[in-house]
N, C-alpha and C positions, 0 to 999 in steps of 0.2 A: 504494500500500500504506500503510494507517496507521502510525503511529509506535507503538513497541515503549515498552510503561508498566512501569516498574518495579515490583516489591510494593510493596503499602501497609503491606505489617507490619513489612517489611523496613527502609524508611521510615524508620518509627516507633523501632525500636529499635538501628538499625544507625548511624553517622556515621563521616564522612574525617576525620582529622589533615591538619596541614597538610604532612606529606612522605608522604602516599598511604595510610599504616597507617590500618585498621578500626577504632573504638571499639565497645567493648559495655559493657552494665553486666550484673552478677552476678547471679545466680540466687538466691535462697530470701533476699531480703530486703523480700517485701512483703506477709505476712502469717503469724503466728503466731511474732511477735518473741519473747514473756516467756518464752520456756522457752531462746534462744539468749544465748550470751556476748554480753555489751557488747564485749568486743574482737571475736567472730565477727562483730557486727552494725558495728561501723566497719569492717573489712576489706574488708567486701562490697557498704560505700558510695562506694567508690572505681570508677575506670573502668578498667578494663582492654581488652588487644585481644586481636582474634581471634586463633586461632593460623594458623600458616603453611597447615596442611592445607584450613582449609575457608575462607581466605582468598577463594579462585576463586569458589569455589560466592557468596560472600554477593555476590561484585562484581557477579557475572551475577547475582543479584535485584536490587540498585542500579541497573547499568547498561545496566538491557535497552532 
């Protein structure tokens, strides 16, 4: 049986920490900046994680 490939999109936007937590970065910061706060647009250049809930779901795209 072939070996099980994880998403590529998942890939792409998804990383571990080094004690297992999920990185993501934020939504609606990569285009049609001039009409948002300068403070909305440094907020949203930070990394944040996933939450608890759909933790599972991204690990099974990762680690299929």
């Amino acid at each position: 049986m072939p070996k099980m490939k994880a998403k590529s999109a998942a890939k792409k936007r998804f990383a571990f920490t080094g004690t297992g937590k999920i990185k993501r970065k934020h939504a609606y910061h990569s285009h049609i900046l001039t009409k948002k706060e300068t403070t909305q647009k440094r907020n949203l250049d930070h990394t944040a994680l996933v939450s608890r809930d759909d933790e599972q779901r991204v690990k099974r795209m990762l680690l299929a």
